[in-house]
N, C-alpha and C positions, 0 to 999 in steps of 0.2 A: 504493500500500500504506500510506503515511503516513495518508490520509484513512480508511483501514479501521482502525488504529491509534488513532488519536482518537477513530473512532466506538466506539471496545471497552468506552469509558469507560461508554457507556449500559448495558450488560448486565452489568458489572462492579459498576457501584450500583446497578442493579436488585438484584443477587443479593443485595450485602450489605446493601441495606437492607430487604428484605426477609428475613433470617436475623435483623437485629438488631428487627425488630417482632414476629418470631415468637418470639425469646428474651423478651422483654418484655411480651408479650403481657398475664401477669399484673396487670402494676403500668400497664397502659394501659386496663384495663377497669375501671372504677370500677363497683361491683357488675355492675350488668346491663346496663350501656352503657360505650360509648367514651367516652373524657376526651381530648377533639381537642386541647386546651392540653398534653396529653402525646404525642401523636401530631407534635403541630405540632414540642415540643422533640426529640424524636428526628431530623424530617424537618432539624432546620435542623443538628443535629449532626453528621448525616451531611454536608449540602454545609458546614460547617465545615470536615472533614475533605478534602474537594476543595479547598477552597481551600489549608490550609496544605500540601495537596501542588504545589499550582499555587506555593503562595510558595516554597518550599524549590527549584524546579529549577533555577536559576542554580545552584547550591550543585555539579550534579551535573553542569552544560555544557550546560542546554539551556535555553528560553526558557518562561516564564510563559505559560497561553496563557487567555483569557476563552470561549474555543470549549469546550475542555475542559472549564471550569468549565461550559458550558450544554448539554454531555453530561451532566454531572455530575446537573444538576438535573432533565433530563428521565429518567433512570435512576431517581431519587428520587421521583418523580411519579408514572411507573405503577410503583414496589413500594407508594406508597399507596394507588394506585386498588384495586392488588389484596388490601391487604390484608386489607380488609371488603369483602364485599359491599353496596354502598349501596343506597339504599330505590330502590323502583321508579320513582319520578319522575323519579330525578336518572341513572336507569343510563344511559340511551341518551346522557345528556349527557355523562357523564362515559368513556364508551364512546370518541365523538366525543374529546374531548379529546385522549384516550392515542392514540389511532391519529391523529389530526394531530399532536401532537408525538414519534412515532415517526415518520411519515412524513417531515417538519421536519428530522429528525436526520440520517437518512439521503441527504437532495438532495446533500450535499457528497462524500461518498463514494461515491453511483453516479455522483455527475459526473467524478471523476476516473479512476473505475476506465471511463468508456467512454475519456476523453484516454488512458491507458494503451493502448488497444486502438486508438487514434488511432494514437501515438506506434509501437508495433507495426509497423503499418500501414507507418509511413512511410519506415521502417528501411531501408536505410542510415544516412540523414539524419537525425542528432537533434535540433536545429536549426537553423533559419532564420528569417529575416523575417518569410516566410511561411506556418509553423507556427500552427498554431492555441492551441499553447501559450506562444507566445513570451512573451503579456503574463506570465506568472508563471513563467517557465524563465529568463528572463532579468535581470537588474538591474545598475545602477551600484554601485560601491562606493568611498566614499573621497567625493577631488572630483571627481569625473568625470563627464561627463552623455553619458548613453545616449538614442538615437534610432534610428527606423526610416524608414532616408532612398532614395530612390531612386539603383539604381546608378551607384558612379560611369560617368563620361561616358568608358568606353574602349574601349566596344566596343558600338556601335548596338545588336543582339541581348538586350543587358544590362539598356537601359532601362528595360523595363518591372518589373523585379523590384524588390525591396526589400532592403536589406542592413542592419544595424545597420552606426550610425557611432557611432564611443565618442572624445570628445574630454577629453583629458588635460590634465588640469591642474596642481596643484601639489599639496602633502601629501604623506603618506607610502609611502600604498600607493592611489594612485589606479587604475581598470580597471573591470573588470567579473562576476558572478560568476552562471555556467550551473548549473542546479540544475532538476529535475523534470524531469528526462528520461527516457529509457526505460532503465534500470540496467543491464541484463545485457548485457555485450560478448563473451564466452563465445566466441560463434560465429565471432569474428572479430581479424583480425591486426595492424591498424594503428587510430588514431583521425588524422584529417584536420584540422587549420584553415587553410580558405582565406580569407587575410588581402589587405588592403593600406593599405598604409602613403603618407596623405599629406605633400607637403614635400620637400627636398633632401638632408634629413641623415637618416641610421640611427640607430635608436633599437631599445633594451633592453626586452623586456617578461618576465614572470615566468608560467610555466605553473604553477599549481596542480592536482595532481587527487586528493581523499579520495575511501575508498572509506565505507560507513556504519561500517565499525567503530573507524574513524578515532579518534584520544585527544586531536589538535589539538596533538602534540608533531613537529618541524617532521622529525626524522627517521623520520615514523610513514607516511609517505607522498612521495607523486612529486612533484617538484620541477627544475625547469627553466629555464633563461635561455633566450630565444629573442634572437636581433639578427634584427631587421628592418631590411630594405633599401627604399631607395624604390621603391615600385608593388608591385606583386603578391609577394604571398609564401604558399608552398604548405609546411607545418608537416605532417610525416607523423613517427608515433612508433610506434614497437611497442610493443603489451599486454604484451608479454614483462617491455619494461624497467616499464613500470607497474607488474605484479605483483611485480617483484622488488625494488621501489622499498624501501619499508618494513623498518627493518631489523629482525630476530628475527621476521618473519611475513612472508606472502606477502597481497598485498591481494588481495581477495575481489571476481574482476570480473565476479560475476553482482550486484555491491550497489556501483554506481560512483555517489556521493552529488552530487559536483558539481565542477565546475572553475573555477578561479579564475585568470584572464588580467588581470594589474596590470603597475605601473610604478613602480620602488621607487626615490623621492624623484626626478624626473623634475628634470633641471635646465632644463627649458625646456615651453610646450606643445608641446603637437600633435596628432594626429587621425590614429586605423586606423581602416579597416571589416574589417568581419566579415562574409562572406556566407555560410559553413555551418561547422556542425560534424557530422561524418561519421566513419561505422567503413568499415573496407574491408578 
């Protein structure tokens, strides 16, 4: 849904730049023709305007994005095409144009919304290893370095799969951080992480989990210490306690934004794997 969100951008300055060339319409036709040096400063005022909204979003918690800005510009491109009809030599070309950079715009958001129908699909399992979304559901954070390693060696059957290994290091909040998954838990009672923990000694790691409407205020959401023991560890939570996480709201778990599994100032290394994360 994020990827149909950014693409909204194009039909968004489609429309307004297309209201603000029909507003202006007067002072763009110099007698009986267009004054493209006036068309041109409109076109560029309007992605102006994208940008200083792209500058301003930190301001509001979220991140600056150059995607957005190049929805921005193909929105502005066909309200030009359309705002004159061009001469007959250039239509087919400029025909071509708008419908490859319409088409151009769109690859990002049919590619996610079939991963979505993926992710569906694969339900229970949100993920794994061997998810087809792993490469972007998944990341390090902090100092930490994230890998997709063959299972460990404890049980022959296991071998051939893949499991994330996240190796811990030093800093503040080193882990990892699960994000673009399939959102709505609704249907279901528990969320799963089947862990194991290499080495001798138990070690402390921190469960994060926002929902999207999340403020980034630490009592705004679910929050958890987990101890891990050496070797397998099976982490089962109730949605219950999720939703009630949050104080003065209840979190919204058809919009579950991402979970965050760290280790808060680790006085030593060391090294989980991660083989799923699972609703049940």
């Amino acid at each position: 849904l994020g990827a149909w969100k950014d693409w909204s951008h194009v039909p968004v300055f489609f429309c307004a730049t297309g209201m603000l060339l029909q507003a202006l319409a007067p002072w763009l036709h110099a007698r009986t023709s267009l004054n493209l040096f006036r068309v041109a400063l409109v076109a560029a005022f309007a992605l102006g305007v994208g940008a200083a909204i792209e500058g301003v979003q930190p301001w509001f918690g979220r991140d600056r994005s150059l995607l957005d800005l190049g929805y921005d510009a193909v929105g502005i491109l066909l309200a030009l095409l359309c705002f004159r009809p061009v001469r007959t030599r250039l239509r087919y070309t400029a025909l071509t144009l708008a419908l490859t950079a319409l088409g151009l715009s769109l690859v990002q958001p049919l590619y996610f919304t079939h991963v979505l129908w993926l992710q569906y699909q694969a339900l229970p399992v949100l993920l794994d290893a061997q998810s087809p979304w792993a490469q972007f559901s998944i990341k390090s954070s902090g100092d930490a370095v994230l890998q997709s390693t063959p299972a460990p060696d404890l049980d022959s059957d296991l071998n051939e799969e893949l499991w994330f290994a996240v190796n811990i290091k030093s800093g503040a909040y080193p882990g990892i951080v699960m994000q673009e998954f399939y959102p709505d838990w609704r249907l279901y009672e528990h969320v799963v992480l089947e862990l194991l923990l290499e080495g001798p000694q138990a070690q402390t790691l921190v469960l994060r989990i926002d929902d999207l409407a999340h403020n980034n205020a630490y009592d705004d959401r679910f929050n958890r210490r987990l101890r891990l023991t050496p070797g397998w560890n099976r982490i089962r939570i109730p949605l219950q306690e999720i939703r009630q996480a949050p104080q003065g709201r209840e979190a919204d778990l058809a919009q579950i934004n991402r979970l965050l599994l760290f280790a808060a100032s680790p006085l030593e290394p060391f090294t989980f794997h991660l083989k799923q994360l699972r609703l049940e």
